[in-house]
Backbone atoms as SQL, in Angstrom:
CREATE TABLE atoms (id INTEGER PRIMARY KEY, chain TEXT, resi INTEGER, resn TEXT, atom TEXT, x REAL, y REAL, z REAL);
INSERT INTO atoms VALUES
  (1, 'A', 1, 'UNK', 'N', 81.562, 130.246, 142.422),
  (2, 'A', 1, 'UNK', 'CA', 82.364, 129.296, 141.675),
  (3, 'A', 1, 'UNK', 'C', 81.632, 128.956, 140.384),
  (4, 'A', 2, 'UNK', 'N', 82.482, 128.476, 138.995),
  (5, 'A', 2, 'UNK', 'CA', 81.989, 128.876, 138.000),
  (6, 'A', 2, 'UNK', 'C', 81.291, 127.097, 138.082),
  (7, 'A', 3, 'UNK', 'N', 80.374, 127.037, 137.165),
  (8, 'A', 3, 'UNK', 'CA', 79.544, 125.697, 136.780),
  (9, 'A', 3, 'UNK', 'C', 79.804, 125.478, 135.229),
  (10, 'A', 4, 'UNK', 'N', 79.804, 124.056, 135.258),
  (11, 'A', 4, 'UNK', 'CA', 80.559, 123.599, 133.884),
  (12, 'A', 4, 'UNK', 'C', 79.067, 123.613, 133.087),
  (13, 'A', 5, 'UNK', 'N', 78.883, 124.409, 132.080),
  (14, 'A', 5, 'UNK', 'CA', 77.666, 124.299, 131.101),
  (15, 'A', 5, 'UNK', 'C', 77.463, 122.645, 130.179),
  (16, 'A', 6, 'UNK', 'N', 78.295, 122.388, 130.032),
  (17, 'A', 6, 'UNK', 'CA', 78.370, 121.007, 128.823),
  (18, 'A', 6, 'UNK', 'C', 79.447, 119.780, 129.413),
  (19, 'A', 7, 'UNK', 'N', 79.260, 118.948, 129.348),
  (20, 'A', 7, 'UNK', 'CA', 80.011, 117.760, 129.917),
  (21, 'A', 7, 'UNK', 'C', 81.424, 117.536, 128.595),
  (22, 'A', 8, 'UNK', 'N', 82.362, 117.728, 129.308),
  (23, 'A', 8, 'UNK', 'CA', 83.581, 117.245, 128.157),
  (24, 'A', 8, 'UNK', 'C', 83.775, 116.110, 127.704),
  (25, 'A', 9, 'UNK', 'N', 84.017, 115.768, 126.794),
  (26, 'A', 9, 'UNK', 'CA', 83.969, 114.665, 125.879),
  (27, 'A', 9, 'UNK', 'C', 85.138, 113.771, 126.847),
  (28, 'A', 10, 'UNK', 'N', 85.546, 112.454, 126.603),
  (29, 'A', 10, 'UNK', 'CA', 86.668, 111.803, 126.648),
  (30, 'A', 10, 'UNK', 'C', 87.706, 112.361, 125.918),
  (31, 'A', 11, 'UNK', 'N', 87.757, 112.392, 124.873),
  (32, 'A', 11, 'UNK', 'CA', 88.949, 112.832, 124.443),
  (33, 'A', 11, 'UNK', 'C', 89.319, 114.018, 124.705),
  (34, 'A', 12, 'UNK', 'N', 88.620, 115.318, 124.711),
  (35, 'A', 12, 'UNK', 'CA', 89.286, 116.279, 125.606),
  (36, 'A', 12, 'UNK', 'C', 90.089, 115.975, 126.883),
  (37, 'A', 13, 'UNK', 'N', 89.410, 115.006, 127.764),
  (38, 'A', 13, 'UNK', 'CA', 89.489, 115.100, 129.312),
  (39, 'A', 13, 'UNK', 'C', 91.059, 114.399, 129.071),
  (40, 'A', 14, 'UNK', 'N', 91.029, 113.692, 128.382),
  (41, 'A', 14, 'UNK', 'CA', 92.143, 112.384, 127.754),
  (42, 'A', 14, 'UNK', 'C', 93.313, 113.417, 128.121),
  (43, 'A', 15, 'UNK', 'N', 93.310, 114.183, 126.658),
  (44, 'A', 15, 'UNK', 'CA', 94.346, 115.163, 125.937),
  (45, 'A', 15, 'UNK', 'C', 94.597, 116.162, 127.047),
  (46, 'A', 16, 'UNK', 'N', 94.221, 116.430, 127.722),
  (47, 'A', 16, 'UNK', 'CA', 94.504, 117.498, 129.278),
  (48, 'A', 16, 'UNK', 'C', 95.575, 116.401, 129.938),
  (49, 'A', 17, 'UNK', 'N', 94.858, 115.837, 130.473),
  (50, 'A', 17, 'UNK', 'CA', 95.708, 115.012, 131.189),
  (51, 'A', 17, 'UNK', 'C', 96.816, 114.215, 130.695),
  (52, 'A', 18, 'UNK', 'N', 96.949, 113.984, 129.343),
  (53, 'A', 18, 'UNK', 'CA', 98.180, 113.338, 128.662),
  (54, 'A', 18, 'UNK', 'C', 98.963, 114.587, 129.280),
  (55, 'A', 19, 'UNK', 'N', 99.230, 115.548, 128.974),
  (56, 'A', 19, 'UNK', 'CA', 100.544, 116.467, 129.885),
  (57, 'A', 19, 'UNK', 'C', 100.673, 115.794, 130.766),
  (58, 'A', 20, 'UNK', 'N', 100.679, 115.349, 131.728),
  (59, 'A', 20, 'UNK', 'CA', 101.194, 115.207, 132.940),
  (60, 'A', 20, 'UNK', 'C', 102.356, 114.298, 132.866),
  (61, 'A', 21, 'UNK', 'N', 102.356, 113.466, 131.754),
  (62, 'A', 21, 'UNK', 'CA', 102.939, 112.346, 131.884),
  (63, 'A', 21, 'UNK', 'C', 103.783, 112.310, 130.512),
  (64, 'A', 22, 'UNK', 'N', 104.437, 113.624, 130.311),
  (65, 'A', 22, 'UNK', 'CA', 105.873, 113.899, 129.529),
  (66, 'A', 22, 'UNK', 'C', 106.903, 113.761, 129.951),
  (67, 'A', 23, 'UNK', 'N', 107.513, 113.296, 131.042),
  (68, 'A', 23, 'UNK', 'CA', 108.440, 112.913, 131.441),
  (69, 'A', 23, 'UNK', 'C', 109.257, 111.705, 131.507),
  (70, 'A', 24, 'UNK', 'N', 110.724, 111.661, 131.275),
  (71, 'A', 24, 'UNK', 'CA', 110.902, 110.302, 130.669),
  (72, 'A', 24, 'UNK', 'C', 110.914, 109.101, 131.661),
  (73, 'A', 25, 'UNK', 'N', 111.068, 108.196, 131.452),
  (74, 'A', 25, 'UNK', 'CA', 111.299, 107.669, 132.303),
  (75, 'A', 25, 'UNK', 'C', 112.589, 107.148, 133.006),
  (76, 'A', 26, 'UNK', 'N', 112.567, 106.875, 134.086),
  (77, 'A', 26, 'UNK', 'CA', 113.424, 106.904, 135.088),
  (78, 'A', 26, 'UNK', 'C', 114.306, 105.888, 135.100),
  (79, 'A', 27, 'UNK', 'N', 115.711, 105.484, 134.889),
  (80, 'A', 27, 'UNK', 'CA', 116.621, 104.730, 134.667),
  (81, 'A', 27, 'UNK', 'C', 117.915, 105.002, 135.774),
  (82, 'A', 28, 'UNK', 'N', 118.232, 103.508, 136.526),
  (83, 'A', 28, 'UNK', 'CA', 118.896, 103.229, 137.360),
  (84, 'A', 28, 'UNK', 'C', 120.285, 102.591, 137.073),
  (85, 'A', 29, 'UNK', 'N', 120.820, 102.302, 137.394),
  (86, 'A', 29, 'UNK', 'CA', 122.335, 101.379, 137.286),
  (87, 'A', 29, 'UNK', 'C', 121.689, 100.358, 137.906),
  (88, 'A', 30, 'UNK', 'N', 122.468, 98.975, 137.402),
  (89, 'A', 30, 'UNK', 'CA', 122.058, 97.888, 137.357),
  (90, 'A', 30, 'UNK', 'C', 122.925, 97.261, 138.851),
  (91, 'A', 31, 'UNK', 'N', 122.743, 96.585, 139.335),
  (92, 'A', 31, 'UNK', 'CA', 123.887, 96.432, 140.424),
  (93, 'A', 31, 'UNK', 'C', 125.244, 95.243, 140.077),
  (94, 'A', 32, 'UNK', 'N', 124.442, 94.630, 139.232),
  (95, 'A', 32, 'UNK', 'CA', 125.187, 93.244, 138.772),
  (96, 'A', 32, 'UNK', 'C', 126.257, 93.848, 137.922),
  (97, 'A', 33, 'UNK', 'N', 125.917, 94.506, 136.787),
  (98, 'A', 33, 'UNK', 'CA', 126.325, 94.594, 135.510),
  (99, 'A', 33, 'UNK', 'C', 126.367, 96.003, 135.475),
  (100, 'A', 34, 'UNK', 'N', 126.157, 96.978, 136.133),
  (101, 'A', 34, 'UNK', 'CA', 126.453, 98.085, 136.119),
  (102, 'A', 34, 'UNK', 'C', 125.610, 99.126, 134.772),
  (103, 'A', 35, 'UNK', 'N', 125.058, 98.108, 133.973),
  (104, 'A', 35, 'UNK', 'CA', 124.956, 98.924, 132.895),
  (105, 'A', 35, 'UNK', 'C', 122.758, 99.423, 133.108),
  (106, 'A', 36, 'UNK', 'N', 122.673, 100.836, 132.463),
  (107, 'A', 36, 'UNK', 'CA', 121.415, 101.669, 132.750),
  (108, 'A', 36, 'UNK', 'C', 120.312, 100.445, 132.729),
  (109, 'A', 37, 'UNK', 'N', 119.338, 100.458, 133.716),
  (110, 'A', 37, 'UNK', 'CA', 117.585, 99.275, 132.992),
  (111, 'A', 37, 'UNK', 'C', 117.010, 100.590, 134.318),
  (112, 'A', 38, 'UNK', 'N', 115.650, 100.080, 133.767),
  (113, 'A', 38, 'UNK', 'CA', 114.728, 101.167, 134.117),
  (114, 'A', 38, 'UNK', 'C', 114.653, 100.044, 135.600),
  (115, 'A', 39, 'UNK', 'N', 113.718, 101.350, 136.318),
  (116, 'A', 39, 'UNK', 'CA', 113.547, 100.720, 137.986),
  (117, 'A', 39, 'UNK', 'C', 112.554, 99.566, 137.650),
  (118, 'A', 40, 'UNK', 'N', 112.377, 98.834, 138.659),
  (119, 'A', 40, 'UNK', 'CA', 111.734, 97.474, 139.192),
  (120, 'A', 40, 'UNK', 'C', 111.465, 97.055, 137.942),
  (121, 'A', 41, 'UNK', 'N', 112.465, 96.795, 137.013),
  (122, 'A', 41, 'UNK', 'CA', 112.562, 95.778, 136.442),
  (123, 'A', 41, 'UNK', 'C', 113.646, 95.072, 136.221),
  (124, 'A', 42, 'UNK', 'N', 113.659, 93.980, 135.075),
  (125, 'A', 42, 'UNK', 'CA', 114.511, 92.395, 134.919),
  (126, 'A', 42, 'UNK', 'C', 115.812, 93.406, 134.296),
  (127, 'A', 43, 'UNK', 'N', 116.877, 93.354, 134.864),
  (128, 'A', 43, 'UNK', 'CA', 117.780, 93.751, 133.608),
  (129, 'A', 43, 'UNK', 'C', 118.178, 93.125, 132.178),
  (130, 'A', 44, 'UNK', 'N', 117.898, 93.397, 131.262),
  (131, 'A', 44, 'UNK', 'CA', 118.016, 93.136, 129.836),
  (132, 'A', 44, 'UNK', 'C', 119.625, 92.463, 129.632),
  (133, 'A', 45, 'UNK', 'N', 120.487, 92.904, 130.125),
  (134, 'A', 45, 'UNK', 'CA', 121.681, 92.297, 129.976),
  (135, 'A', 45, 'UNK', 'C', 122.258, 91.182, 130.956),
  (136, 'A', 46, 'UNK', 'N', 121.528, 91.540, 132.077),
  (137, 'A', 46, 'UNK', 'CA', 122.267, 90.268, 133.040),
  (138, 'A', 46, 'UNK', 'C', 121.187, 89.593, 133.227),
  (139, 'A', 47, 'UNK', 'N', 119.803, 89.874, 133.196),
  (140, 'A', 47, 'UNK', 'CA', 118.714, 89.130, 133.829),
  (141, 'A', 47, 'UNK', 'C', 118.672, 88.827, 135.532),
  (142, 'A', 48, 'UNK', 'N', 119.283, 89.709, 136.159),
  (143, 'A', 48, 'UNK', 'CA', 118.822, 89.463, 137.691),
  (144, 'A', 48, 'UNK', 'C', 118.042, 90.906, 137.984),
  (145, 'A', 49, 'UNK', 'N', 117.660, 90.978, 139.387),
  (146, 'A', 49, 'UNK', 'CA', 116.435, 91.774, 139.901),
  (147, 'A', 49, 'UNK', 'C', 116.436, 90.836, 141.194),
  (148, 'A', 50, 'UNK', 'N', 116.576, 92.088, 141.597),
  (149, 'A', 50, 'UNK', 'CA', 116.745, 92.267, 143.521),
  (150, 'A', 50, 'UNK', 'C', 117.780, 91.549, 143.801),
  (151, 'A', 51, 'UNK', 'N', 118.828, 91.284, 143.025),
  (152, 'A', 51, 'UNK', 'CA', 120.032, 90.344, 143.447),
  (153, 'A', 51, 'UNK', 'C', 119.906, 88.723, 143.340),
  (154, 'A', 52, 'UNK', 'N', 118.781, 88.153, 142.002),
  (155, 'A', 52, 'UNK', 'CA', 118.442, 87.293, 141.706),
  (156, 'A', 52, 'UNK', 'C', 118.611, 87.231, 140.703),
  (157, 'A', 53, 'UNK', 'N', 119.144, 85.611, 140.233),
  (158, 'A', 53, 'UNK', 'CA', 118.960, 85.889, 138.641),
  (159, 'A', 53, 'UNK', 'C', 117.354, 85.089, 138.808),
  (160, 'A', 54, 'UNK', 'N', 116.534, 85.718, 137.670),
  (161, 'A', 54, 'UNK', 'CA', 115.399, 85.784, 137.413),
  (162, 'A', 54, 'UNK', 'C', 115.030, 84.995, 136.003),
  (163, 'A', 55, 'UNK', 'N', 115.842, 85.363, 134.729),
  (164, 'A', 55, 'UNK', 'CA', 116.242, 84.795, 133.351),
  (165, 'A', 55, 'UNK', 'C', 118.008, 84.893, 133.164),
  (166, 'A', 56, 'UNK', 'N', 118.109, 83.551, 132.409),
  (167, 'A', 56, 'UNK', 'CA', 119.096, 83.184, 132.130),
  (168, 'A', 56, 'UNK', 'C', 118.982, 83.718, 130.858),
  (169, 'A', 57, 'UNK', 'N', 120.423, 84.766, 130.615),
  (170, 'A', 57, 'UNK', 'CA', 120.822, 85.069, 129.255),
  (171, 'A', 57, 'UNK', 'C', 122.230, 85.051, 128.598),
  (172, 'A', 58, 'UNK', 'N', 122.316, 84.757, 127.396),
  (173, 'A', 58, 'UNK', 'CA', 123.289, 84.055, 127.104),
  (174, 'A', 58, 'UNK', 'C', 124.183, 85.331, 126.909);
């Protein structure tokens, strides 16, 4: 098995691993309001989460 000659910098190790995480993110239907908010969070238009309202919006 091969042996690493030189220790990689941070920012190499960084820039490798940034690939992994090109993918967009993940968006649900809202249950209240029907309209797209990303998972486990507040919805932007109705303000409930988990079947709570959480913030009041006008």
């Amino acid at each position: 098995m091969g042996v690493p000659q030189h220790r990689q910098s941070k920012t190499r190790v960084r820039k490798r691993r940034a690939m992994q995480k090109l993918s967009a993110p993940g968006f649900t239907e809202c249950p209240q309001c029907h309209k797209p908010k990303m998972t486990h969070r507040v919805c932007p238009e109705c303000g409930y989460y988990n079947a709570k309202e959480v913030i009041s919006v006008e």
